[in-house]
C-alpha positions as CSV (number, residue, x, y, z in Angstrom):
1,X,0.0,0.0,0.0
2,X,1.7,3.4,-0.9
3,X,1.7,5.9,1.5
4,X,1.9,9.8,1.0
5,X,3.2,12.0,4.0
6,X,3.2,15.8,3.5
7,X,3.6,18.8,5.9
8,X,0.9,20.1,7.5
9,X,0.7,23.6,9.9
10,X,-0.6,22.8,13.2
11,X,-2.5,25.8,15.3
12,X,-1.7,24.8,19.1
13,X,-2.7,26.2,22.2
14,X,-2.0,24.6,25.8
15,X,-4.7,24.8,28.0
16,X,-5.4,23.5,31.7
17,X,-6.6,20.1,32.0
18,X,-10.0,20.2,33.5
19,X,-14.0,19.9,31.8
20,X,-14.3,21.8,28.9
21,X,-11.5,23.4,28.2
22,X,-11.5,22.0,25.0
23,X,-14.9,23.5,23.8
24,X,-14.1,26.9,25.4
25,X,-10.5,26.6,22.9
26,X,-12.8,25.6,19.8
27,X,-16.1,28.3,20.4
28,X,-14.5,31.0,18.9
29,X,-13.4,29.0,15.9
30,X,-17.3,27.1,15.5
31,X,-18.6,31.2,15.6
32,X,-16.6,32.1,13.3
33,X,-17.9,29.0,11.1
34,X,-13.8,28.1,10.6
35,X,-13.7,24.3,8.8
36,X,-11.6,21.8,10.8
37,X,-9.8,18.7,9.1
38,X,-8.1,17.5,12.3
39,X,-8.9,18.4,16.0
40,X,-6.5,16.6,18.8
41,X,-6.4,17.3,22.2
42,X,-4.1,15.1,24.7
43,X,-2.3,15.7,28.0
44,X,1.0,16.9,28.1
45,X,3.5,13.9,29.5
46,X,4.6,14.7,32.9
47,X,2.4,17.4,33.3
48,X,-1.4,16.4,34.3
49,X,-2.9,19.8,34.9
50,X,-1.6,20.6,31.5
51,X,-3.1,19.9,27.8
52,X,-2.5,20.7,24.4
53,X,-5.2,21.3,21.7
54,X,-4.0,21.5,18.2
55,X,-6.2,21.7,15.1
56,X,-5.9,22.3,11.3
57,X,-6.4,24.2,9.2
58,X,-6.6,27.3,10.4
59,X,-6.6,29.4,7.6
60,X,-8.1,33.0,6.1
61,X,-8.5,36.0,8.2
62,X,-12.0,35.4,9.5
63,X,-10.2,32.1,11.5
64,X,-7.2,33.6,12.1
65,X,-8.2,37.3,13.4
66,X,-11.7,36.1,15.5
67,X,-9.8,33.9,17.6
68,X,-7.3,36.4,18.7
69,X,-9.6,39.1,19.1
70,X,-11.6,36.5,22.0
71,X,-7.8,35.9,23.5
72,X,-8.0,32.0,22.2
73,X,-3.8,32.1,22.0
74,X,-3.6,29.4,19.1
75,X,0.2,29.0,18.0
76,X,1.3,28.1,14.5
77,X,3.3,24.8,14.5
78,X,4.6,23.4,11.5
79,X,5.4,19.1,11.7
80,X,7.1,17.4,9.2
């Protein structure tokens, strides 16, 4: 089976680890009606009060100046 891997840029934001911290990081993306491919959210390793949600894409300036203007800190991170 072939198998293509390309780049893709990852929005990130940590967050606290508690009950719905992951809706409160994705409301201001869902008002501004932003398409998501890929949503993950996981616990950081060594850290339990700590968590990281990353999604993509994030892309036009509806998605990226909404978020910002509601202080949802989401970080571009490119993985290869």
């Amino acid at each position: 089976m072939a198998v293509t891997v390309k780049s893709a840029t990852l929005w990130r934001r940590e967050v606290e680890n508690r009950p719905g911290a992951l809706a409160s990081t994705l409301e201001p993306l869902a008002k501004a009606r932003v398409d998501l491919r890929v949503v993950m959210g996981y616990r950081l390793p060594g850290a339990e009060s700590r968590a990281v949600v990353e999604v993509h894409p994030v892309s036009g300036k509806r998605a990226i100046e909404r978020p910002s203007s509601r202080r949802t800190v989401l970080r571009r991170r490119v993985r290869k």
